[in-house]
N, C-alpha and C positions, 0 to 999 in steps of 0.2 A: 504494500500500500504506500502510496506517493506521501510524504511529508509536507509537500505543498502543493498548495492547487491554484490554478492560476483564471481567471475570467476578462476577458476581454469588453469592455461596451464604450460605447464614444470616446475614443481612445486613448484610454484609461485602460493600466495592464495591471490589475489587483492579483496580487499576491500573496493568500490566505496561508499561515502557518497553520498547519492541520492535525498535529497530535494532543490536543486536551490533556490526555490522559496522565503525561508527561510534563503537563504545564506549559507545550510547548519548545523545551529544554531543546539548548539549541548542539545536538550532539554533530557528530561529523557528516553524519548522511545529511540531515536537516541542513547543516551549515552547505552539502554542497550541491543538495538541491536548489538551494533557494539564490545559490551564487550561479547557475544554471538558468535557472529562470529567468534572472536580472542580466544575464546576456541575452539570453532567446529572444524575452520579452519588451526588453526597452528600448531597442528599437525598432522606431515606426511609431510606437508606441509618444502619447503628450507628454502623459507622467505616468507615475510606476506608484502604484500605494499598497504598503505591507498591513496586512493584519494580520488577525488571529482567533481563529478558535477558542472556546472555553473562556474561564472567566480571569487568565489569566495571558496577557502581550508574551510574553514570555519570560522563564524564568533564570535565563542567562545559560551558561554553557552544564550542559549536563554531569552534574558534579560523579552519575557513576562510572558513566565511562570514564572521566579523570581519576576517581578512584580507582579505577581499572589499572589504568594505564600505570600509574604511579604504583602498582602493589607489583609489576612484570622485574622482572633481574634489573640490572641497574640501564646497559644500553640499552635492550629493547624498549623500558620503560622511557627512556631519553627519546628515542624514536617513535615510539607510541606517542607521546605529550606532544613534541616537536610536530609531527604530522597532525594536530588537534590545531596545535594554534598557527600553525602557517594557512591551515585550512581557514579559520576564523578570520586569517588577514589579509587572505584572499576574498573573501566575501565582505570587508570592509572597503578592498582595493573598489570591488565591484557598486557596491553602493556609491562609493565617491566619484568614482569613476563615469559613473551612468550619465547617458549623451541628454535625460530627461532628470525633473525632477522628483527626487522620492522622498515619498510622502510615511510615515509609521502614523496608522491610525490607530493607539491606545486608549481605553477608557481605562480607568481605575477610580477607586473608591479612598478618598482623604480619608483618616481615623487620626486621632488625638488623643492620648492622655492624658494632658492636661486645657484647661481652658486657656486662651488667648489670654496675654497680660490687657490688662485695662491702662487704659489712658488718663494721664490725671487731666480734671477737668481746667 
């Protein structure tokens, strides 16, 4: 199953982060899907706007595959990580890069623990 899914309309190339389940977590398939798409799709394309499934944008880079990688002997583990984030900087190259503008459409929910200081009058 594809990690991301891509929709096309008045062109506009949306680009849905598609594993909920995961939070979204942005592991290395995810990372090079979505740096796949942002070639395929932004050109031609007006602008490019990323979302996401679930009730979460995403939850940054998949901490188990980093666990993963970091538990392997020591080179492989160097190579394992190294392949994680060169992959990540390519998909940064790719968002910066892009011949259109892209857009992260995020929602999220403010919380507080404490009240706002008050203002003296």
């Amino acid at each position: 199953m594809r990690r991301v899914r891509v929709v096309h309309r008045a062109g506009v190339a949306t680009l849905t982060l598609a594993h909920p389940a995961k939070r979204n977590a942005l592991s290395t398939r995810m990372m090079l899907e979505l740096t796949s798409a942002l070639h395929e799709h932004a050109h031609g394309a007006r602008a490019v706007v990323l979302r996401a499934e679930g009730s979460c944008f995403s939850a940054g880079h998949d901490l188990a595959e980093i666990t993963t990688a970091a538990s392997l002997p020591d080179a492989e583990a160097r190579a394992a990580l190294s392949n994680i984030f060169e992959t990540c900087g390519e998909l940064m190259r790719a968002i910066r890069e892009a011949p259109v503008p892209v857009i992260a459409c995020v929602e999220y929910a403010k919380a507080s623990l404490k009240p706002p200081a008050r203002r003296a009058a």
